[in-house]
C-alpha positions as CSV (number, residue, x, y, z in Angstrom):
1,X,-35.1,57.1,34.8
2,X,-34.6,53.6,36.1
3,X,-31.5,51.8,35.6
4,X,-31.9,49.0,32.9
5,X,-30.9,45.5,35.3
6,X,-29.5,43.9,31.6
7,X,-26.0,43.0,32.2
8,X,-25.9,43.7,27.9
9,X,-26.0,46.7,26.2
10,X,-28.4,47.9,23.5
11,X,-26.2,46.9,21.4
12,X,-25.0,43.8,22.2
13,X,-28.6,42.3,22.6
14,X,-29.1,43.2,18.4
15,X,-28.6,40.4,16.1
16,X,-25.0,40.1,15.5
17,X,-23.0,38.9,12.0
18,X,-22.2,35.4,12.7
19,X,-18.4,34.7,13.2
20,X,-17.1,31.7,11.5
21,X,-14.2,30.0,13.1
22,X,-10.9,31.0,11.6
23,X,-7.9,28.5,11.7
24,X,-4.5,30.0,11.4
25,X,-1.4,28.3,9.5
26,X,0.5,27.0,11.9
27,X,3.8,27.1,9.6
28,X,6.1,24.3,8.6
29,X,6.1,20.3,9.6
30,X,8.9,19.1,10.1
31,X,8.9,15.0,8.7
32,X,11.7,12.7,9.8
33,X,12.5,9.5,7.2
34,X,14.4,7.3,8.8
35,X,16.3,4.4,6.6
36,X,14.2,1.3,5.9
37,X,15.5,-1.4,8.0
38,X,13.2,-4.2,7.4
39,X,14.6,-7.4,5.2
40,X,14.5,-6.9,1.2
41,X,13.0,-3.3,2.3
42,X,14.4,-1.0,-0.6
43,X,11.7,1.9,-0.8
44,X,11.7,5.3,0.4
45,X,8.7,7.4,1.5
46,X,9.3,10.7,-0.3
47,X,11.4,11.2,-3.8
48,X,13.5,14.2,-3.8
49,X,11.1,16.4,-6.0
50,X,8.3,15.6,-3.4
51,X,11.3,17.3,-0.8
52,X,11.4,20.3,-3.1
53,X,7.8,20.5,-3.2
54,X,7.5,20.5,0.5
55,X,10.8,22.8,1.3
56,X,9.7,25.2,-1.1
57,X,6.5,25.6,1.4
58,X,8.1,26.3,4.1
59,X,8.2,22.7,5.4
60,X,11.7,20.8,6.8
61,X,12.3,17.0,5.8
62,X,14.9,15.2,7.7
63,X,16.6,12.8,6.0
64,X,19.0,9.5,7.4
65,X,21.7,9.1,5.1
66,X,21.4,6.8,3.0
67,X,17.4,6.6,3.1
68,X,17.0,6.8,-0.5
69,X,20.0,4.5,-1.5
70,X,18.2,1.6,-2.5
71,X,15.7,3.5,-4.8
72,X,18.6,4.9,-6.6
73,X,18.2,8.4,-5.0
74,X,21.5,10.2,-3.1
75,X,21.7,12.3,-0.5
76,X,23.1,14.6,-2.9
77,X,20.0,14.3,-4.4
78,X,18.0,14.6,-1.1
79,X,20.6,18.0,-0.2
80,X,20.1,19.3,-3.2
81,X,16.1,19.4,-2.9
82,X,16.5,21.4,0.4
83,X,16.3,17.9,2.9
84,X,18.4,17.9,5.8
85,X,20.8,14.8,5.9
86,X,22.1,13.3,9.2
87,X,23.9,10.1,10.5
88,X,22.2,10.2,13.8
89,X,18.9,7.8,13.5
90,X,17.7,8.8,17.2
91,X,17.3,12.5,15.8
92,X,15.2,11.5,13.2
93,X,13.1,9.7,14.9
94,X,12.8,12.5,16.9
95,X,10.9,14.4,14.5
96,X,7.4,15.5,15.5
97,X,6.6,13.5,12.4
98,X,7.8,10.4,11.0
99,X,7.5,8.9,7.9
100,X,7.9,5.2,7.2
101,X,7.3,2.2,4.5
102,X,7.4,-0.2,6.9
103,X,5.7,0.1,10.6
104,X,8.6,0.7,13.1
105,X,10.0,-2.0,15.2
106,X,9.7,-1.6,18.9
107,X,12.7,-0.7,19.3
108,X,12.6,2.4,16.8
109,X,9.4,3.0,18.6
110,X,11.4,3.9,22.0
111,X,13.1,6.6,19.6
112,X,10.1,8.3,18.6
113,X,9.2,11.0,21.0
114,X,5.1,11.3,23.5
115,X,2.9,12.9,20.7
116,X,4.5,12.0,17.9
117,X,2.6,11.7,14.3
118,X,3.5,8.5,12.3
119,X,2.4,7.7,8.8
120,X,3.2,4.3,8.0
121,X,2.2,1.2,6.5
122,X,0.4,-1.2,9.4
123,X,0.2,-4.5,8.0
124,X,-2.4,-5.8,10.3
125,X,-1.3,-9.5,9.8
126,X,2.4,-9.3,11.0
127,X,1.7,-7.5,14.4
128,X,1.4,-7.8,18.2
129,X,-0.6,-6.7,20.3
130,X,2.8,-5.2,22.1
131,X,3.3,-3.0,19.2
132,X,0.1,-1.1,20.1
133,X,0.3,-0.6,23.7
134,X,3.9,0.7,23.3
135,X,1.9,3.0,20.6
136,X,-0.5,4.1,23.2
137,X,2.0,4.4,26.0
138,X,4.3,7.4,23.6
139,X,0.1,9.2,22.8
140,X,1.4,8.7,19.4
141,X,-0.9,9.5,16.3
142,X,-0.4,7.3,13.6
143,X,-2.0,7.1,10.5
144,X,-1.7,3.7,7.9
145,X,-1.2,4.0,4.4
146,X,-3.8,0.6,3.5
147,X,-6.9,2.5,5.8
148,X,-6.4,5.7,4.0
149,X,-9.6,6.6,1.7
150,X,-9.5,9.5,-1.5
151,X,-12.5,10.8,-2.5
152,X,-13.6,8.4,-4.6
153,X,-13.7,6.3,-1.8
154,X,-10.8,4.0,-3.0
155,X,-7.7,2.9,-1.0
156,X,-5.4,5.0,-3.2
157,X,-1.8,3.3,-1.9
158,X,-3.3,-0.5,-1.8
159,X,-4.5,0.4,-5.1
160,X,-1.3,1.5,-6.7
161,X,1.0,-1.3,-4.9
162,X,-1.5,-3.7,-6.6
163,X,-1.3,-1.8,-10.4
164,X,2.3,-2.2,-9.6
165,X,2.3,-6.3,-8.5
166,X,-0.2,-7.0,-10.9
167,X,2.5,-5.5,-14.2
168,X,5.0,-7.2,-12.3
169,X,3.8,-10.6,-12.2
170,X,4.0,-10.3,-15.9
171,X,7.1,-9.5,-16.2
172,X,8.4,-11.7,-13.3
173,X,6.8,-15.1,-15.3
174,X,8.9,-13.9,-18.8
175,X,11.8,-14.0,-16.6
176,X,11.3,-17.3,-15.4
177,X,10.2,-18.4,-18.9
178,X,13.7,-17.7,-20.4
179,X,15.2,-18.9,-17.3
180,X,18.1,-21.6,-18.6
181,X,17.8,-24.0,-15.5
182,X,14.1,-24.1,-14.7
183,X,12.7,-21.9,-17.9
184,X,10.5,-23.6,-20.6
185,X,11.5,-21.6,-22.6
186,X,9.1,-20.0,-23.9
187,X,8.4,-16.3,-24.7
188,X,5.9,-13.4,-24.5
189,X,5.3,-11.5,-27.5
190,X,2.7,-12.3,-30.5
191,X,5.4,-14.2,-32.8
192,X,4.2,-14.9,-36.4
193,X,3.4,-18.7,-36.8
194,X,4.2,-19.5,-33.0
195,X,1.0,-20.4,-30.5
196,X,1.0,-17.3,-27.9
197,X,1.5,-18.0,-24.4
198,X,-1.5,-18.4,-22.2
199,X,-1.8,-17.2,-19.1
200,X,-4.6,-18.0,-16.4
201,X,-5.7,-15.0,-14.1
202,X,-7.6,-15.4,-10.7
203,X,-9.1,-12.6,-9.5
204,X,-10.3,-9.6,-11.6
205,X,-9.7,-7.0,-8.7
206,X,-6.8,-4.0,-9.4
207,X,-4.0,-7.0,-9.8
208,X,-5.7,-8.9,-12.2
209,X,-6.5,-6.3,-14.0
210,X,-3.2,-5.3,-14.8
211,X,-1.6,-8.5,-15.3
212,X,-4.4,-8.8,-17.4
213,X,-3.2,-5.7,-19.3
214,X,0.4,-6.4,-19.2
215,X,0.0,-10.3,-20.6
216,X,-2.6,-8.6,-23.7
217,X,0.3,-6.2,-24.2
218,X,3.0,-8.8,-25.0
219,X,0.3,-10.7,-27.1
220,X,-0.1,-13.9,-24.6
221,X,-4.2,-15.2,-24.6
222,X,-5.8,-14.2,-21.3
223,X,-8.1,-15.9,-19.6
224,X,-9.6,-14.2,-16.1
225,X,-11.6,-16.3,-13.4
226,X,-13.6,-14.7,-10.7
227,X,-16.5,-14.9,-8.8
228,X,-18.0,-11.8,-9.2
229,X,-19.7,-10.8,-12.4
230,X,-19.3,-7.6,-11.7
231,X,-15.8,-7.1,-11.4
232,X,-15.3,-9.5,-14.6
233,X,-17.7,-7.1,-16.5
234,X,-15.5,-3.7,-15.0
235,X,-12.1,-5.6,-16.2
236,X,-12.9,-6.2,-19.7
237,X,-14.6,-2.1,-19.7
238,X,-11.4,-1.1,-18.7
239,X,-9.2,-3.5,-20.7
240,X,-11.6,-1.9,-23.7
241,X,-11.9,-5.4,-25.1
242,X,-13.8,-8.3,-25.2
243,X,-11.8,-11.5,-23.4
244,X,-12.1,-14.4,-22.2
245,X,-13.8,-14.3,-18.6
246,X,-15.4,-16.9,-16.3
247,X,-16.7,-17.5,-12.7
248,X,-14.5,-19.8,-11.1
249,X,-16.4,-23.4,-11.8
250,X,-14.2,-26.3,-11.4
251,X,-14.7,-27.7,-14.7
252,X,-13.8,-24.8,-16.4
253,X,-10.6,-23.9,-14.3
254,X,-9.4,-27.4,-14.6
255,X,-9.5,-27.4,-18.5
256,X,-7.8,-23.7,-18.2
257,X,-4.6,-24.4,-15.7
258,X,-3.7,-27.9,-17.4
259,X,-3.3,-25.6,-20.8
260,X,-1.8,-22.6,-19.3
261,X,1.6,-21.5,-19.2
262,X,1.3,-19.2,-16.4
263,X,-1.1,-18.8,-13.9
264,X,-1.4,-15.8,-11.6
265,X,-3.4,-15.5,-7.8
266,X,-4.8,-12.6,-7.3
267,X,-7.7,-13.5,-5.2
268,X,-8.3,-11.6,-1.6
269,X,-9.9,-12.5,1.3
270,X,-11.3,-11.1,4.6
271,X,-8.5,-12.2,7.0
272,X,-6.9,-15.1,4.5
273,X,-7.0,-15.7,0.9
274,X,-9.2,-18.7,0.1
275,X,-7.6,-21.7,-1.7
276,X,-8.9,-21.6,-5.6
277,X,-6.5,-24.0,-6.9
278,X,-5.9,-27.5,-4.7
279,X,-2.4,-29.4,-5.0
280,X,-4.0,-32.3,-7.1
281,X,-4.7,-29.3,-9.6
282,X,-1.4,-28.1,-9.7
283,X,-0.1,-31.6,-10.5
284,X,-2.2,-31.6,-13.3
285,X,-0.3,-28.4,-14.7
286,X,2.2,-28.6,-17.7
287,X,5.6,-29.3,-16.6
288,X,7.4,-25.8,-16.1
289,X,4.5,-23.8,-15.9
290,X,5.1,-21.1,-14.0
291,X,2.8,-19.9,-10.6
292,X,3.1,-16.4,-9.1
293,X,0.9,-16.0,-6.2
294,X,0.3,-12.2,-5.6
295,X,-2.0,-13.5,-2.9
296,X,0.4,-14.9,-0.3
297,X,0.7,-11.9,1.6
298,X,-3.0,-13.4,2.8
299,X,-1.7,-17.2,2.9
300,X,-1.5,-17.6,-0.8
301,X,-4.5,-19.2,-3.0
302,X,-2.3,-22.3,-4.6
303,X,-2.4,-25.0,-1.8
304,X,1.2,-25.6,-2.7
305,X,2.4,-22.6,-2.6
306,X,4.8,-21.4,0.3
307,X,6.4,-18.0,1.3
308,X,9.9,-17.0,-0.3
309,X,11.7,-13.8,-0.5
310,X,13.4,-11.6,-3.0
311,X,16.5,-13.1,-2.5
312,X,15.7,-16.8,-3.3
313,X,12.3,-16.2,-5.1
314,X,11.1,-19.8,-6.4
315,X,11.1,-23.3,-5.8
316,X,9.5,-26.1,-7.9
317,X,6.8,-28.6,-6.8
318,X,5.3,-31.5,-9.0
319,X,7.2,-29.9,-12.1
320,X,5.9,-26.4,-11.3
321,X,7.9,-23.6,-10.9
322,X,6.2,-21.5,-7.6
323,X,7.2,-17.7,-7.1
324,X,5.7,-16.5,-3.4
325,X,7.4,-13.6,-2.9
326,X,5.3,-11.6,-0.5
327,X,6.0,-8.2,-1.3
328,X,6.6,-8.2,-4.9
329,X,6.9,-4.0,-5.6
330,X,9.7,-4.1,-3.2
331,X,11.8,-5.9,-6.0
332,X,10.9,-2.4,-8.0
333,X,12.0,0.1,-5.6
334,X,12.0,3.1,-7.4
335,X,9.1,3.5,-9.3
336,X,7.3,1.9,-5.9
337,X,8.9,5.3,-4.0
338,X,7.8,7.6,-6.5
339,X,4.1,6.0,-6.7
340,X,4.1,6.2,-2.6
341,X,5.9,9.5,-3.0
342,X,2.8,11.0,-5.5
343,X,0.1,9.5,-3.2
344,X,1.6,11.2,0.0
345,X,2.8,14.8,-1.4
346,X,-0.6,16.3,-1.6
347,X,-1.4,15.4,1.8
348,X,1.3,16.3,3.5
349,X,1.0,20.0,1.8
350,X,-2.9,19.5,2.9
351,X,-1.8,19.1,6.6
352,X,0.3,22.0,6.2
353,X,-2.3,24.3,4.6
354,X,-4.9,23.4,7.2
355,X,-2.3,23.9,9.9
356,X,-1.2,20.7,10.5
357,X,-3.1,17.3,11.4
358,X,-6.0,17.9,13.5
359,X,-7.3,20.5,11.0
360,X,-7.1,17.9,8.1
361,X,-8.7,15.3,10.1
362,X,-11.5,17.2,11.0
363,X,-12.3,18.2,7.3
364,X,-10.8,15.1,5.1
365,X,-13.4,11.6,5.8
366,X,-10.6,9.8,3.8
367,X,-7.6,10.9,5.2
368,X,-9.6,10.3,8.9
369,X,-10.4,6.4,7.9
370,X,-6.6,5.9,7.8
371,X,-6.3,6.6,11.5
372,X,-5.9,4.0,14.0
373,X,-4.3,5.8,17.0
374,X,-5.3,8.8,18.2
375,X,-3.0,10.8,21.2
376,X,-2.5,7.0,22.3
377,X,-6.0,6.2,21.6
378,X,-6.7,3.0,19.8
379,X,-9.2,4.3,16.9
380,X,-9.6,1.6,14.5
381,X,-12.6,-0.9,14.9
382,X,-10.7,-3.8,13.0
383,X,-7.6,-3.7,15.2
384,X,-9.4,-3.4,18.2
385,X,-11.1,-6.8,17.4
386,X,-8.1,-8.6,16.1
387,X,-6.3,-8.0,19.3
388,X,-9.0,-7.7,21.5
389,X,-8.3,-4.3,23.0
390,X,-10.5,-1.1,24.1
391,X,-11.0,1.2,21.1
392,X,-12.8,5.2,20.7
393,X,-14.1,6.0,18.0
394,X,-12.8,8.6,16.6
395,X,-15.8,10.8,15.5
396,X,-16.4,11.4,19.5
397,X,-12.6,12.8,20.0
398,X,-12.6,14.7,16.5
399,X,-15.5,17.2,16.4
């Protein structure tokens, strides 16, 4: 009988099972939070029940002491929940992965070690084009919290900074209300016999809508401008009440803002926040009305308004008291941490589970849209164009 020339057996040329890929958990990350340095900075990535839920896993978090000082959290608190606590910045920093608020300065980037995974915020607006090639020269992986997608497709830690600055800006105008030296002294609250407060809203995005909510709350009259009907008509759906609503005609803002009391910015723009209300309009305003512009982060849509920080928060023009603070949830540290801390928990126990980044990457579109560097790879279309480098994308290096 002639020898078969098949390099295969019988058996081995039969149809086989097919044999789906199988990835193995790769154990425990180990996250480094370092202590916010950045001015006014206050917040802190992860609370220490998030630490418990991650040590429990099998997962070490390194700590720098005094990380969660400023949002009233020990390292006591921190030991307690299984973190390790150390002195020594440059070890944390060491970490295979880091985990910021703010985007590291360039020095804390020479700490970080080549290969390195960093989840931070980016804030597009505030960088150099240094900051990414000293990125791309450590093939660091970094991921920002505002480009990160959940499944709904929303920006979940944009959106819950803005619930947070949009109930703040309330709040923040009451203050300034009852202030004794530049206060009218007026207050919120539906008072028998006593005109409510009225408060002017522009912009009916997530900010809006909860200044919208907080202001109906303390019984002030509401009234919203935007431009698109469509995010008027979602407002007052989710508000569950009919109020007053209007596309931003000059007429009718005019007529609003000289009545008002307060008047709130909440408008966005592409690269800068376009300017709704002009100076001569402001002049027009009552005399201590109060302005917080929520949009200055983008340039601010009051024409008079100007950038101030936590520490010296206002300043009056033409009788008007302005507050520009940029990063208003940073004056509410702690319940900013924990909402940062409830976004961020799941998907750090998701990386872990999938065994670790590349795995969750591969599978999770949203969590994939917040890249922008990848190994040292530049992976983000928008970034690429503001600084006019050479960008991948990232569906050719992730398969």
């Amino acid at each position: 009988m002639a020898k078969s020339l098949s390099p295969f057996t019988k058996q081995q040329l039969l149809p086989q099972e097919e044999t789906l890929e199988i990835f193995k958990k790769k154990g425990e990350l180990f996250i480094g939070i370092p202590k916010e340095t950045a001015f006014q900075e206050k917040r802190v990535c992860l609370t220490p029940d998030a630490v418990y839920a991650l040590t429990s896993n099998g997962h070490r978090v390194l700590m720098e002491s005094g990380a969660g000082e400023g949002a009233s959290f020990t390292d006591k608190d921190y030991s307690e929940a299984g973190a390790e606590i150390t002195k020594d910045t440059a070890k944390v920093f060491s970490c295979p992965m880091i985990l910021k608020v703010e985007p590291p300065t360039l020095d804390q980037i020479k700490l970080i070690n080549p290969q390195t995974i960093l989840i931070s915020a980016l804030q597009l607006k505030t960088q150099s084009k240094k900051y990414f090639e000293t990125l791309a020269t450590k093939r660091i992986t970094a991921l920002a919290f505002e480009f990160i997608r959940d499944s709904d497709g929303n920006y979940p830690a944009v959106k819950s900074l803005s619930e947070i600055a949009g109930t703040a800006s309330i709040l923040i105008a009451s203050e300034l209300m009852s202030n004794p030296i530049s206060g009218n002294g007026l207050m919120f609250g539906n008072i028998s016999g006593v005109p409510p407060v009225e408060v002017v809203i522009l912009g009916a995005g997530t900010v809006g809508e909860f200044a919208a909510r907080g202001a109906i709350g303390l019984g002030a009259g509401v009234k919203v401008f935007d431009n698109s009907i469509t995010k008027l008509r979602k407002l007052q759906s989710h508000l569950g009440r009919p109020i007053f609503t209007s596309t931003i005609q000059p007429k009718n803002l005019k007529k609003a803002l000289r009545r008002c009391d307060v008047a709130i910015g909440a408008v966005r723009g592409i690269n800068r926040a376009p300017i709704v209300v002009t100076e001569e309009l402001v002049q027009s305003m009552k005399k201590g009305a109060i302005i917080i512009d929520v949009s200055i982060d983008m340039g601010g849509c009051f024409e008079s308004s100007e950038v101030t920080n936590h520490r010296q928060p206002t300043f009056v023009k033409h009788d008007v008291v302005h507050y520009c603070v940029p990063n208003i949830p940073a004056k509410y540290p702690k319940t900013s941490s924990v909402s940062i801390s409830n976004i961020f928990t799941p998907y750090l126990l998701k990386i872990g589970e999938d065994g670790g980044i590349e795995n969750s990457l591969r599978f999770d579109k949203g969590l994939k849209n917040g890249l922008y560097f990848y190994h040292g790879i530049l992976t983000n279309r928008s970034v690429a164009e503001w600084f006019n480098l050479d960008y991948n994308d990232i569906n050719l290096l992730i398969f």
